[in-house]
N, CA and C atoms of all chains as a GROMACS GRO file, in nm:
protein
  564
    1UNK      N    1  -3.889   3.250   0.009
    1UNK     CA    2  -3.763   3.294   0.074
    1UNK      C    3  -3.689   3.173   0.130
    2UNK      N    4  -3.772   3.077   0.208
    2UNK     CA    5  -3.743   2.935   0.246
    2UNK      C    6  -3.659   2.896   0.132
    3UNK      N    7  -3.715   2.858   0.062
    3UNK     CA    8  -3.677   2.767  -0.067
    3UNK      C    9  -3.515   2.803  -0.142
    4UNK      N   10  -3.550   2.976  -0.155
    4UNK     CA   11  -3.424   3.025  -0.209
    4UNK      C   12  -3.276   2.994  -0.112
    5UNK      N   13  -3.366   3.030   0.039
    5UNK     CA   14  -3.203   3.010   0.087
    5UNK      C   15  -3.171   2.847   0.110
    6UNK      N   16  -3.276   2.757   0.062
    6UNK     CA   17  -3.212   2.604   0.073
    6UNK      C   18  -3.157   2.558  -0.060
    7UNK      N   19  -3.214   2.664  -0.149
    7UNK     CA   20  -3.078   2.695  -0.271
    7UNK      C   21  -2.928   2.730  -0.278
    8UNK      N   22  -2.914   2.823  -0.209
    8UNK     CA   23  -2.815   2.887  -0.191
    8UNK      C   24  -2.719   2.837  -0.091
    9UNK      N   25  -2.791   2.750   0.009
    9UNK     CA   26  -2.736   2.647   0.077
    9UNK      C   27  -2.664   2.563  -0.004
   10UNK      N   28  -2.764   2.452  -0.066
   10UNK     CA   29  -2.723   2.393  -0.105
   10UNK      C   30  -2.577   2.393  -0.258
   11UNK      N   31  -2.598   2.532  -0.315
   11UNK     CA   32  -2.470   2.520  -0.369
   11UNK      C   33  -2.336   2.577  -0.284
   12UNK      N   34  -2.393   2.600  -0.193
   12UNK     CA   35  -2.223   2.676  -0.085
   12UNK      C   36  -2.194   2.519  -0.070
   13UNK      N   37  -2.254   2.385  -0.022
   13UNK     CA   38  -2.239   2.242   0.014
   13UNK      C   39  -2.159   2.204  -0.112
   14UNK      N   40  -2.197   2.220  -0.214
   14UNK     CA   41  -2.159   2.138  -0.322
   14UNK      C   42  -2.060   2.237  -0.344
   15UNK      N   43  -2.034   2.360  -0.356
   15UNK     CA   44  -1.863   2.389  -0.399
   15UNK      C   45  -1.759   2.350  -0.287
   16UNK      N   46  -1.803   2.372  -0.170
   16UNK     CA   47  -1.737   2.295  -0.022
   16UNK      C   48  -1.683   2.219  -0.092
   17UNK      N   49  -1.765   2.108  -0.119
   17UNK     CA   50  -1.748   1.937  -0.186
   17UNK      C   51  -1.617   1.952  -0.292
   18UNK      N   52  -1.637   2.053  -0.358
   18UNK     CA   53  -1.534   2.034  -0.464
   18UNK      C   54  -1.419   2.112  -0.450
   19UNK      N   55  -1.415   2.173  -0.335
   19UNK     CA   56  -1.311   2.257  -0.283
   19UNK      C   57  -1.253   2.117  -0.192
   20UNK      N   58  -1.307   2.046  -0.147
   20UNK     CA   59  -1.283   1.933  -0.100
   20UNK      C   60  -1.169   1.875  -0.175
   21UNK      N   61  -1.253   1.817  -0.278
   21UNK     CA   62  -1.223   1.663  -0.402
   21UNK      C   63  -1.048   1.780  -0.427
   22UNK      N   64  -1.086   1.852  -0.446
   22UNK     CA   65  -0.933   1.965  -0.488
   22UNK      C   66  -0.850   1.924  -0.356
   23UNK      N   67  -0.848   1.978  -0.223
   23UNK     CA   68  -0.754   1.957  -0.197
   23UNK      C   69  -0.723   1.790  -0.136
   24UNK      N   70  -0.786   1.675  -0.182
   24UNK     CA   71  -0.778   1.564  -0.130
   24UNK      C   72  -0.705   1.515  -0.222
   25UNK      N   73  -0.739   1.544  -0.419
   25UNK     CA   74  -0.662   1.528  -0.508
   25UNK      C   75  -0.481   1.600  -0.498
   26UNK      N   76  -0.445   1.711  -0.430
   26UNK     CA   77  -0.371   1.747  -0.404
   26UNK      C   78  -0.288   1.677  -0.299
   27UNK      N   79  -0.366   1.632  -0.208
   27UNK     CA   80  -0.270   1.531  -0.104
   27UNK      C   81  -0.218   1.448  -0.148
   28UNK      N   82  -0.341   1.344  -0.251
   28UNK     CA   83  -0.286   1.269  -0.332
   28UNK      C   84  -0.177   1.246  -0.409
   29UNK      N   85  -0.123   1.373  -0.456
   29UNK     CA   86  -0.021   1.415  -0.577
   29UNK      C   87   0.089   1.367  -0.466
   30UNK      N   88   0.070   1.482  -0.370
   30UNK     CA   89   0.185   1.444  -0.307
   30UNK      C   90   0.213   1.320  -0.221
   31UNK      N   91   0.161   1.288  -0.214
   31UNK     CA   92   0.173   1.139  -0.113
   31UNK      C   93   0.214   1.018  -0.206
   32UNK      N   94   0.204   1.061  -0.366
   32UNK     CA   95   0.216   0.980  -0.479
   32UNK      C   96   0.396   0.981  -0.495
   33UNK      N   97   0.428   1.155  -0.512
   33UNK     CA   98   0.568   1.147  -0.506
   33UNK      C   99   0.629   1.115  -0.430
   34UNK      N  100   0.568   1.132  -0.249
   34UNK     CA  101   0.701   1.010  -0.222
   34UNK      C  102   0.656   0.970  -0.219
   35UNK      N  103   0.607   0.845  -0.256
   35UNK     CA  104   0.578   0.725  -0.245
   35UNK      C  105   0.709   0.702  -0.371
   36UNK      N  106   0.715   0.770  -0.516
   36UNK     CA  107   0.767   0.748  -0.607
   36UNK      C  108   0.911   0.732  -0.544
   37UNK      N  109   0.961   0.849  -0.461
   37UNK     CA  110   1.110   0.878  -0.416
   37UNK      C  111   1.155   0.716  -0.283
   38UNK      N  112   1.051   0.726  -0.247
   38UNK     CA  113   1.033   0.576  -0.125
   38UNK      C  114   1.076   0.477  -0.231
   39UNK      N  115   1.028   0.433  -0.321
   39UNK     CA  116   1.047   0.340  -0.401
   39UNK      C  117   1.193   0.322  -0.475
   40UNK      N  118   1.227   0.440  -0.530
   40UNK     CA  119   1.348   0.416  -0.553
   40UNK      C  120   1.443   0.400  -0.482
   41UNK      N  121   1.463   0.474  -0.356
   41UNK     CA  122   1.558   0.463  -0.244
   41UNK      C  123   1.558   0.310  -0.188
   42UNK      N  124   1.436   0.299  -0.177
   42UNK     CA  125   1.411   0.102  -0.144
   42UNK      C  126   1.528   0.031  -0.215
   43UNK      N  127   1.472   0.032  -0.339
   43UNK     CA  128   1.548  -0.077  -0.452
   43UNK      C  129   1.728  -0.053  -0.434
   44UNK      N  130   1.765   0.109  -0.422
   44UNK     CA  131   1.910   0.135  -0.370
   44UNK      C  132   1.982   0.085  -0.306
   45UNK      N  133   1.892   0.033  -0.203
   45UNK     CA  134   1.961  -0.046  -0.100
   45UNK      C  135   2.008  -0.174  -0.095
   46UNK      N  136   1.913  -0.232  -0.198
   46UNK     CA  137   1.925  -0.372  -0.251
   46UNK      C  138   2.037  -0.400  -0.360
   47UNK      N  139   2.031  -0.318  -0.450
   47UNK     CA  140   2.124  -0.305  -0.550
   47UNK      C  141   2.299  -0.269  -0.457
   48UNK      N  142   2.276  -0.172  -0.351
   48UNK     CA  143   2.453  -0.174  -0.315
   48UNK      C  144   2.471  -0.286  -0.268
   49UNK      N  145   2.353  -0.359  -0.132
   49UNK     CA  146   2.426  -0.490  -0.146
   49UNK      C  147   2.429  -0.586  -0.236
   50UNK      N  148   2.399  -0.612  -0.357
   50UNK     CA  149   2.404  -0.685  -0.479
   50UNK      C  150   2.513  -0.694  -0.516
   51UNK      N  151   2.604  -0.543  -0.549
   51UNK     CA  152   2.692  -0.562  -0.596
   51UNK      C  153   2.798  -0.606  -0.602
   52UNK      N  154   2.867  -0.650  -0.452
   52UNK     CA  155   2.982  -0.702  -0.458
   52UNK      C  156   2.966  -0.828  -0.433
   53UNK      N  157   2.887  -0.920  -0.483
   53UNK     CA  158   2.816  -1.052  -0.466
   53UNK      C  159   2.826  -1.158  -0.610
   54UNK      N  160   2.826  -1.259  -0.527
   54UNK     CA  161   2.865  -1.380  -0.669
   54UNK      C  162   2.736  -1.356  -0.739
   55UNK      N  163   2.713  -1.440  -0.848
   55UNK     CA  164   2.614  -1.430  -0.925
   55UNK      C  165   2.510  -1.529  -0.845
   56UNK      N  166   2.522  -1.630  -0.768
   56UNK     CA  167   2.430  -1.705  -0.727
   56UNK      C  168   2.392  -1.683  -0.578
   57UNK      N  169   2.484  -1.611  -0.502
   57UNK     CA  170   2.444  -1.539  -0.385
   57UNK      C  171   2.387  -1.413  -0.428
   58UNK      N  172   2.400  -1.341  -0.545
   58UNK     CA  173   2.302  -1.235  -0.557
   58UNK      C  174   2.155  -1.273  -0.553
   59UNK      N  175   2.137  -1.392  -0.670
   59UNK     CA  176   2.052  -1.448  -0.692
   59UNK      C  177   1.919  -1.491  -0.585
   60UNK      N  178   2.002  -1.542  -0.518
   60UNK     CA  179   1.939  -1.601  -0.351
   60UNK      C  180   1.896  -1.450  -0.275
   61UNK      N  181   1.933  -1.385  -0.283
   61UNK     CA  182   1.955  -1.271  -0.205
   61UNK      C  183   1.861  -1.166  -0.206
   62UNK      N  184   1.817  -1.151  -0.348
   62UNK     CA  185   1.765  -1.117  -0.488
   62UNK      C  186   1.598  -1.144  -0.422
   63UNK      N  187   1.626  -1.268  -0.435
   63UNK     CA  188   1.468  -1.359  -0.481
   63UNK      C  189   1.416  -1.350  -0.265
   64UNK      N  190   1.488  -1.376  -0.181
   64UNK     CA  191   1.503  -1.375  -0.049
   64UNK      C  192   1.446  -1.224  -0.003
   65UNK      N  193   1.484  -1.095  -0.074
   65UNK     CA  194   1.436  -0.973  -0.071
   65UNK      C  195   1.281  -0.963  -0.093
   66UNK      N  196   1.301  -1.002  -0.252
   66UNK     CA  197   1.140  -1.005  -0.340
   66UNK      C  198   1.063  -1.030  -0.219
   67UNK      N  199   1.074  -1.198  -0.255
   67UNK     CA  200   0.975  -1.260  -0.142
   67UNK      C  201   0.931  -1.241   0.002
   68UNK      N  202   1.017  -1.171   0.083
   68UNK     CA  203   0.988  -1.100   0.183
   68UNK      C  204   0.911  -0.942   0.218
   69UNK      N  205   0.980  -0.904   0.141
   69UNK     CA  206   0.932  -0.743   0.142
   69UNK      C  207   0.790  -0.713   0.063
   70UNK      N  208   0.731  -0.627   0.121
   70UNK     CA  209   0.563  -0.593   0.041
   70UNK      C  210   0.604  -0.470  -0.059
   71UNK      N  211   0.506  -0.462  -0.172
   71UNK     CA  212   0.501  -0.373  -0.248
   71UNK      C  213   0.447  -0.229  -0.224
   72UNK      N  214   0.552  -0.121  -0.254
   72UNK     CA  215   0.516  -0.013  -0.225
   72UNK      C  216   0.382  -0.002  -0.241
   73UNK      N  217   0.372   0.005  -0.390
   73UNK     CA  218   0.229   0.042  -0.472
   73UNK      C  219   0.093  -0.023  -0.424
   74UNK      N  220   0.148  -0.131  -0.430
   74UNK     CA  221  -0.011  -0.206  -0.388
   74UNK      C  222  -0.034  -0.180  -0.219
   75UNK      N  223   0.040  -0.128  -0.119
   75UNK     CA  224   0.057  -0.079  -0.009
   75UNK      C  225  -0.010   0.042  -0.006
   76UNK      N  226   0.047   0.129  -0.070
   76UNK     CA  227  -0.031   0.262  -0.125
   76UNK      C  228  -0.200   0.294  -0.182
   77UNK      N  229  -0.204   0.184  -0.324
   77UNK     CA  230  -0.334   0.180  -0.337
   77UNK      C  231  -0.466   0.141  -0.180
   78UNK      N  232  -0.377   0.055  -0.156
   78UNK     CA  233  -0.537   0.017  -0.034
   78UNK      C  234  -0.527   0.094   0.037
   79UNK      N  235  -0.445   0.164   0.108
   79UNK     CA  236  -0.444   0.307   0.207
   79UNK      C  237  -0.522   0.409   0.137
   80UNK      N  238  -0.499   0.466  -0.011
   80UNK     CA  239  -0.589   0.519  -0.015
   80UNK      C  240  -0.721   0.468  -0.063
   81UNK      N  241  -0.793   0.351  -0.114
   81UNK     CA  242  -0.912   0.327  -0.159
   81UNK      C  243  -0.953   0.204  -0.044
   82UNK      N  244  -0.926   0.140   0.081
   82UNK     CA  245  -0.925   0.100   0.183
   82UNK      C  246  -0.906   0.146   0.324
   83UNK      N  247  -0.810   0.297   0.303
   83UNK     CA  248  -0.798   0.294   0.409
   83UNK      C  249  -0.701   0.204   0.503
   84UNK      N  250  -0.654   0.287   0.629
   84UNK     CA  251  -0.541   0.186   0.706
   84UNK      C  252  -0.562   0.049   0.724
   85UNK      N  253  -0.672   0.007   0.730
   85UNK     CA  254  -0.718  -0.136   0.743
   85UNK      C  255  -0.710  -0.189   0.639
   86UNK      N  256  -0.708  -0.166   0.521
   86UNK     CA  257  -0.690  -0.305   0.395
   86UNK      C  258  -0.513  -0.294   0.364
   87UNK      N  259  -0.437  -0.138   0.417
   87UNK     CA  260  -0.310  -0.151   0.388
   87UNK      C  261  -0.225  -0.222   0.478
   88UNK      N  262  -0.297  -0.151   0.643
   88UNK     CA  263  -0.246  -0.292   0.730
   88UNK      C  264  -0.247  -0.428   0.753
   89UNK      N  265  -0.380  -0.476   0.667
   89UNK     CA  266  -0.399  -0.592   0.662
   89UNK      C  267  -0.294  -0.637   0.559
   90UNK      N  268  -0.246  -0.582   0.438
   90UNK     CA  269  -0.190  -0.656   0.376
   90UNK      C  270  -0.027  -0.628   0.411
   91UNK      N  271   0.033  -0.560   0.509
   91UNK     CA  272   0.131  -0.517   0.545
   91UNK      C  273   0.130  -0.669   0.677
   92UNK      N  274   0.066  -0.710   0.749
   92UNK     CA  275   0.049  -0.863   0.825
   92UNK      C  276  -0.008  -0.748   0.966
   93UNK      N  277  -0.012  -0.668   0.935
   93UNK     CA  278  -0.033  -0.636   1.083
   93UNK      C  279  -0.193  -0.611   1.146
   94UNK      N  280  -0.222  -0.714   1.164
   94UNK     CA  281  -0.362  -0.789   1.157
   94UNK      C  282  -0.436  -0.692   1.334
   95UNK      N  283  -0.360  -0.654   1.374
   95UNK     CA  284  -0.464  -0.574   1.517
   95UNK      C  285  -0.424  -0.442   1.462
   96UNK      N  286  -0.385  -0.355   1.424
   96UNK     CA  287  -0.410  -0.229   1.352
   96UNK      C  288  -0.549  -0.216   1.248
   97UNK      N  289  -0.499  -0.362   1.178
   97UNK     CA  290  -0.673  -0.326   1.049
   97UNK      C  291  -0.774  -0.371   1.109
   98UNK      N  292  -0.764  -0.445   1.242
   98UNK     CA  293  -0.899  -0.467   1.295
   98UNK      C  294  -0.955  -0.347   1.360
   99UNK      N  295  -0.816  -0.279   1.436
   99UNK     CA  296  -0.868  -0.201   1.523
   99UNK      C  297  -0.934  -0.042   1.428
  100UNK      N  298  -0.821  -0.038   1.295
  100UNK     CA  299  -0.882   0.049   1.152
  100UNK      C  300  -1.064   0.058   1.162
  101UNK      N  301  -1.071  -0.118   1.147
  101UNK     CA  302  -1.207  -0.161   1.057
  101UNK      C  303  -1.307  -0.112   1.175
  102UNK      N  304  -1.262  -0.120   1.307
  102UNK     CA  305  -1.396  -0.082   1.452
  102UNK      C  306  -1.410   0.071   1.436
  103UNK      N  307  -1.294   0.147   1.422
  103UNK     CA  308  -1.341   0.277   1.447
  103UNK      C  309  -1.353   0.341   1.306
  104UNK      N  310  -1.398   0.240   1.215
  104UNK     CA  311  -1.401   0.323   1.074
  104UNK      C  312  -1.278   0.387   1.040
  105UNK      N  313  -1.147   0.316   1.011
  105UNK     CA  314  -1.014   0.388   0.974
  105UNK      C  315  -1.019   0.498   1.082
  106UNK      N  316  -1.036   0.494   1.182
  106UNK     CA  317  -0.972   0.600   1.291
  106UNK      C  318  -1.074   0.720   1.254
  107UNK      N  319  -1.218   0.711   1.201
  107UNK     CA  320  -1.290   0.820   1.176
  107UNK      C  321  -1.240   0.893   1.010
  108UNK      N  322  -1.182   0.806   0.970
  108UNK     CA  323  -1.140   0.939   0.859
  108UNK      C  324  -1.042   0.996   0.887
  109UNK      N  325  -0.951   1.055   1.005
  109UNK     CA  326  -0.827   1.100   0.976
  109UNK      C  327  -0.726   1.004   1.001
  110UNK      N  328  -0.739   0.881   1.027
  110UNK     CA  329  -0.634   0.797   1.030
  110UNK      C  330  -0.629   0.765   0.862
  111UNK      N  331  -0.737   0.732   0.765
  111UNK     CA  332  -0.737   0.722   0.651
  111UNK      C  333  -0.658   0.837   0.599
  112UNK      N  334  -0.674   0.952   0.613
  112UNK     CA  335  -0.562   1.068   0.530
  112UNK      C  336  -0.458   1.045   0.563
  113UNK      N  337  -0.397   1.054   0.725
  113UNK     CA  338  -0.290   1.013   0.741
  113UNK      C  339  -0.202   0.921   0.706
  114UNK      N  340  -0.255   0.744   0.615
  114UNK     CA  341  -0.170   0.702   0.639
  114UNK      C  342  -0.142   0.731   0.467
  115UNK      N  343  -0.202   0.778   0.370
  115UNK     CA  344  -0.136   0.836   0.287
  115UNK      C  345  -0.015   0.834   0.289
  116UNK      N  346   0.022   0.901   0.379
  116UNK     CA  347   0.141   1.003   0.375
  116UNK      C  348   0.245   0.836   0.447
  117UNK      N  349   0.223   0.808   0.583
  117UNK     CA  350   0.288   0.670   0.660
  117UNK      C  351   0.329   0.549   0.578
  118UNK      N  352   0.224   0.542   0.466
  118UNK     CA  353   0.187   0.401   0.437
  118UNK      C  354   0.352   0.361   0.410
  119UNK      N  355   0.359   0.404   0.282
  119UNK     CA  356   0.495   0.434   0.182
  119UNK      C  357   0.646   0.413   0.269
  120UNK      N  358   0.600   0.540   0.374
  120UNK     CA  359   0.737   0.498   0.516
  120UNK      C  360   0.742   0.420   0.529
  121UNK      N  361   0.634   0.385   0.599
  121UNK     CA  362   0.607   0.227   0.681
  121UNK      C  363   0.692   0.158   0.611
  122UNK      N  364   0.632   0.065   0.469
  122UNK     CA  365   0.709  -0.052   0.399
  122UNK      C  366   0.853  -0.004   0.383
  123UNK      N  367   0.894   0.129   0.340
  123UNK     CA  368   1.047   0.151   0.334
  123UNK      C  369   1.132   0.140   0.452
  124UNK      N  370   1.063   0.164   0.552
  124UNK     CA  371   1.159   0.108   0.689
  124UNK      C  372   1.170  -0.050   0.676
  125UNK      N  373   1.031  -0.136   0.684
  125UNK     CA  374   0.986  -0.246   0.685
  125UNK      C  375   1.119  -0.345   0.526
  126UNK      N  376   1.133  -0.230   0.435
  126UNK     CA  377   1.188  -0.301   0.350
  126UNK      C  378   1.358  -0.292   0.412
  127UNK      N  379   1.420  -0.180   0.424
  127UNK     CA  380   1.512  -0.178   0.499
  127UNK      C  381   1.554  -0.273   0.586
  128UNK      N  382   1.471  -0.308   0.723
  128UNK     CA  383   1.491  -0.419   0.785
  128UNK      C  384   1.489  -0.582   0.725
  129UNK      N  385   1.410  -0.580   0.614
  129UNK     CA  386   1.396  -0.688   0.572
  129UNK      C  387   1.571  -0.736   0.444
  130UNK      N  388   1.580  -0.602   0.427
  130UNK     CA  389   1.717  -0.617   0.338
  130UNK      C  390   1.826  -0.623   0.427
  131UNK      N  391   1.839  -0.534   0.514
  131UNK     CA  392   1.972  -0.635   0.664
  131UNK      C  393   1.936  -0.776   0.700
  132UNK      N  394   1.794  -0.770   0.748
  132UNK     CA  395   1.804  -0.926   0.768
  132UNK      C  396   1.838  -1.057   0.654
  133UNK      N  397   1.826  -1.036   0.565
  133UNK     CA  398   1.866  -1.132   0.440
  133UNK      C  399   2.036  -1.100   0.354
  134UNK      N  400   2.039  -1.022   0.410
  134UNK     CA  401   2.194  -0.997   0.401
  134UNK      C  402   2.274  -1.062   0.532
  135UNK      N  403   2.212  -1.055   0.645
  135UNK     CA  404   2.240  -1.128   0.755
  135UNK      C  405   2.227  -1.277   0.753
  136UNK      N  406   2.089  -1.330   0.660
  136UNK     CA  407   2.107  -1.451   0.694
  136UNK      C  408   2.146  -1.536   0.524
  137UNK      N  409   2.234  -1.478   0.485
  137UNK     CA  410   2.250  -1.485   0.330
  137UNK      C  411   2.383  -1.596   0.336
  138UNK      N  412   2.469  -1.591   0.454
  138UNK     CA  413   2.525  -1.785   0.436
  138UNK      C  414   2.460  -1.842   0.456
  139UNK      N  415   2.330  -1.844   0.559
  139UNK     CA  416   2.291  -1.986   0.626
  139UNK      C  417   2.204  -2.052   0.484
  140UNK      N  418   2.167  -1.916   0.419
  140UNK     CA  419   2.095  -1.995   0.308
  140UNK      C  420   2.184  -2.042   0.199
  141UNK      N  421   2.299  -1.968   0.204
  141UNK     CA  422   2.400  -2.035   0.097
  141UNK      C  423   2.407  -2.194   0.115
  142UNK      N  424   2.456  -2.199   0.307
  142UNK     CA  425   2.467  -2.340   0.297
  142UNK      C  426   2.385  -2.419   0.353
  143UNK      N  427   2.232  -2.331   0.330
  143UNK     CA  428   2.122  -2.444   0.310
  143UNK      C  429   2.093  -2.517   0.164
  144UNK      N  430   2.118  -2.427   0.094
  144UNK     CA  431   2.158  -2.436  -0.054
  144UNK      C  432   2.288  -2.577  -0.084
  145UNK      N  433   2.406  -2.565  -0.043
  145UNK     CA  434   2.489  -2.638  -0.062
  145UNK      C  435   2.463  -2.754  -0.036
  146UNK      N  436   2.393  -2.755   0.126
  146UNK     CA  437   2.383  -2.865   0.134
  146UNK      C  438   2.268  -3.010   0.107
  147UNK      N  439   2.150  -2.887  -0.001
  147UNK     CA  440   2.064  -2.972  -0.056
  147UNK      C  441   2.118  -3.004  -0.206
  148UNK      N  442   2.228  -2.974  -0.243
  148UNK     CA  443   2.260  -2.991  -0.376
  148UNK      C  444   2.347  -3.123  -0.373
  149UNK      N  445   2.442  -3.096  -0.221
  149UNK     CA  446   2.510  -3.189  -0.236
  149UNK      C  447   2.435  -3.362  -0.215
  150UNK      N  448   2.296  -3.361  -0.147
  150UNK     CA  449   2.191  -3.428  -0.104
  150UNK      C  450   2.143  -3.476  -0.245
  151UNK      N  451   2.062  -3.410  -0.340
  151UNK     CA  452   2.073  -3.419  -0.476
  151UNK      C  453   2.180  -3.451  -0.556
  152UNK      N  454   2.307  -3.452  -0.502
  152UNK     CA  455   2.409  -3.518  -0.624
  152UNK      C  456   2.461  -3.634  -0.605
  153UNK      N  457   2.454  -3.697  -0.419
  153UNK     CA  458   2.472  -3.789  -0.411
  153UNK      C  459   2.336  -3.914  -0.466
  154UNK      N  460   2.226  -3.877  -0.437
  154UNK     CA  461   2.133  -3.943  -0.513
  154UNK      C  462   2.125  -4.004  -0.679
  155UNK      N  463   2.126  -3.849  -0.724
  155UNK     CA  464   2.186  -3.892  -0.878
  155UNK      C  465   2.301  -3.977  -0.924
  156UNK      N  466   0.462  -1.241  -0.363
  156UNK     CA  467   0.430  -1.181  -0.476
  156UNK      C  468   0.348  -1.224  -0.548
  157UNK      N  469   0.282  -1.342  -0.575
  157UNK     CA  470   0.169  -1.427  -0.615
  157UNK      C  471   0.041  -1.354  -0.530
  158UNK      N  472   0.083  -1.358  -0.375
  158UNK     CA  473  -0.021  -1.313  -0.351
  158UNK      C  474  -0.063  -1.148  -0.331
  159UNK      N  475   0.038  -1.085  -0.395
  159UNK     CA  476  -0.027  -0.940  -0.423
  159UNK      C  477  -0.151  -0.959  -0.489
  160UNK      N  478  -0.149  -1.062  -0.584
  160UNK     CA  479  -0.282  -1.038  -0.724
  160UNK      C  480  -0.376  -1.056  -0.615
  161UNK      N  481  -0.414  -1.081  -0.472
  161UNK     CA  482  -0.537  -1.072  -0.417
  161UNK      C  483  -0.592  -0.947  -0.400
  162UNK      N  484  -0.504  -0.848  -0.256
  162UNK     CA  485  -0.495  -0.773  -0.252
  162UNK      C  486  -0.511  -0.634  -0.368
  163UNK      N  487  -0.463  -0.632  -0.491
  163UNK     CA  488  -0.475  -0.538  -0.582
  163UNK      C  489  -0.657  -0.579  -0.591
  164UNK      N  490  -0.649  -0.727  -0.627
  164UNK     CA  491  -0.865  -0.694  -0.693
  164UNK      C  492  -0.928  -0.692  -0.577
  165UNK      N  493  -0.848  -0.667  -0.442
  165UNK     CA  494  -0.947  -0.650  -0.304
  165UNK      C  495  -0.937  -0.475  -0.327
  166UNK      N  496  -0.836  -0.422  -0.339
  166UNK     CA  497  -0.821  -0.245  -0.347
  166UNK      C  498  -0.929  -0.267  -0.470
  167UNK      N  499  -0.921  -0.331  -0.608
  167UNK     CA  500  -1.008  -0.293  -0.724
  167UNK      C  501  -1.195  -0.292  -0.655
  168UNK      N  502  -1.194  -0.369  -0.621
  168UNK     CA  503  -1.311  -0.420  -0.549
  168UNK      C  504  -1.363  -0.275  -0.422
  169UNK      N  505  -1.263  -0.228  -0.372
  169UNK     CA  506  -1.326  -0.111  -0.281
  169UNK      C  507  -1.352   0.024  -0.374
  170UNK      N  508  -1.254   0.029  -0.471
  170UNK     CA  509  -1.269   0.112  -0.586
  170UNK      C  510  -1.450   0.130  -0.644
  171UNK      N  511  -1.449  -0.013  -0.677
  171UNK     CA  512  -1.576  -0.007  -0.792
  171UNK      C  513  -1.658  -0.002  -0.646
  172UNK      N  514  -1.649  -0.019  -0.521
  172UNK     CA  515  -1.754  -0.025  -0.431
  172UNK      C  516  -1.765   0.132  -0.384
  173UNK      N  517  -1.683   0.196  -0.354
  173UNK     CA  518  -1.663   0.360  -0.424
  173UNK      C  519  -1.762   0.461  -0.525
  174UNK      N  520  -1.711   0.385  -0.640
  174UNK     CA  521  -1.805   0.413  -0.758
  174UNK      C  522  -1.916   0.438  -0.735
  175UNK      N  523  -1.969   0.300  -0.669
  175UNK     CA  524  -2.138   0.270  -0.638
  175UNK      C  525  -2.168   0.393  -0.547
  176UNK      N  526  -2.096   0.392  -0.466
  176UNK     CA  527  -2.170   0.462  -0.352
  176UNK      C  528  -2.149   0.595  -0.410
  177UNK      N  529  -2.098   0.676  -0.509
  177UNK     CA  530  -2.088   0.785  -0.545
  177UNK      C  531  -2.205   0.776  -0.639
  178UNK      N  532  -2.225   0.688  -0.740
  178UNK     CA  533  -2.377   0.676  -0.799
  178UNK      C  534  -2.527   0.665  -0.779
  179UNK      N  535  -2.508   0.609  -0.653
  179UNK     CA  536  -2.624   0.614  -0.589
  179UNK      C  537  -2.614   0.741  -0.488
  180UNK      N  538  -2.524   0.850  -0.438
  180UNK     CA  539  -2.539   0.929  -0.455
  180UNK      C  540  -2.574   1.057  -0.515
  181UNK      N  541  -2.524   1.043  -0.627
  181UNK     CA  542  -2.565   1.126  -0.731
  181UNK      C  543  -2.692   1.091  -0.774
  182UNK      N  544  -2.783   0.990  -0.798
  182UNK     CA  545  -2.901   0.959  -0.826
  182UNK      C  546  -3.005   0.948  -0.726
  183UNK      N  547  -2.971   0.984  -0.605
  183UNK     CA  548  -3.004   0.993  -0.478
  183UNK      C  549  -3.063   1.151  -0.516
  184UNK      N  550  -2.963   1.235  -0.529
  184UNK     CA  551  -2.954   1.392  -0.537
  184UNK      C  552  -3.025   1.478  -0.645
  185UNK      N  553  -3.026   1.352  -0.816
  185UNK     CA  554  -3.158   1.449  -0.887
  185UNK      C  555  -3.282   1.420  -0.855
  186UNK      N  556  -3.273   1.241  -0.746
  186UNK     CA  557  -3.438   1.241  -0.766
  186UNK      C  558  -3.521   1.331  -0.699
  187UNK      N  559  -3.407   1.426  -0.552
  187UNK     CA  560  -3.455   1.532  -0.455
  187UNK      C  561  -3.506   1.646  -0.575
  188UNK      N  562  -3.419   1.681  -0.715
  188UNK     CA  563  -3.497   1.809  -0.747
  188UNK      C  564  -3.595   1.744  -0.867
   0.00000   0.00000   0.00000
């Protein structure tokens, strides 16, 4: 009788489990689409200010964005297969993934949660980073100018 | 952007460390029956 009901136990555990993996795969889905909709709205922002721009202040502007701003996706992946701590770590924010890595991602529900945050997070983070380089998009023009003109008097 | 390529084989790396621990679960679980 023992035995049977540590049978019967044990498969109520294991469909749990996969009633689980179901709805964690389901969070997933969704935390995937926006992430998808985050991503495009990102790049939107970059592209209106692009457009009314010379070809070599786009350029600067362009590459000034890239290089600053983090990638949705790879933001996304370590939140979910890391957890807040490998996404905060690679987001710079170095006392969140420590404080992630002490309490084990916040126990497990800071890990589900940031699913859903991660994606925000960098789209605000990219936002600010696209005003600020639109903001500082003369000084680099005529940091630009004035290493060329440095280079032409040499030549 | 150079240094994404860390980060992605640090996520690849928790992935396959994932894996493991789901295999040695599962082989954990027939040697019980």
């Amino acid at each position: 009788v023992i035995l049977g009901f540590v049978d019967v136990a044990l498969k109520v555990i294991s469909v749990a489990w996969i009633a689980l993996a179901i709805l964690i795969l389901a969070l997933l889905a969704s935390a995937l689409e926006r992430f998808l909709v985050a991503a495009e709205r990102a790049d939107d922002i970059m592209f209106e200010a692009l457009a009314g721009l010379e070809r070599d202040a786009a350029l600067r502007l362009y590459h000034a964005f890239k290089t600053r701003s983090k990638n949705i996706g790879v933001a996304w992946l370590l939140s979910v297969v890391l957890g807040p701590c490998g996404a905060y770590a690679y987001l710079g924010n170095w006392g969140r993934a420590a404080l992630a890595l002490v309490t084990l991602n916040g126990f497990g529900a800071w890990w589900i949660e940031s699913w859903f945050s991660i994606p925000q997070l960098v789209l605000i983070q990219k936002r600010e980073i696209a005003a600020r380089s639109i903001a500082d998009l003369p000084f680099m023009m005529s940091q630009d100018a004035a290493f060329e003109s440095r280079m032409g008097a040499r030549s | 952007v150079i240094g994404d390529a860390i980060w992605v084989i640090a996520a690849a790396a928790g992935g396959l460390a994932w894996l493991l621990v789901g295999a040695i679960g599962l082989s954990l679980q027939s040697k019980r029956k």
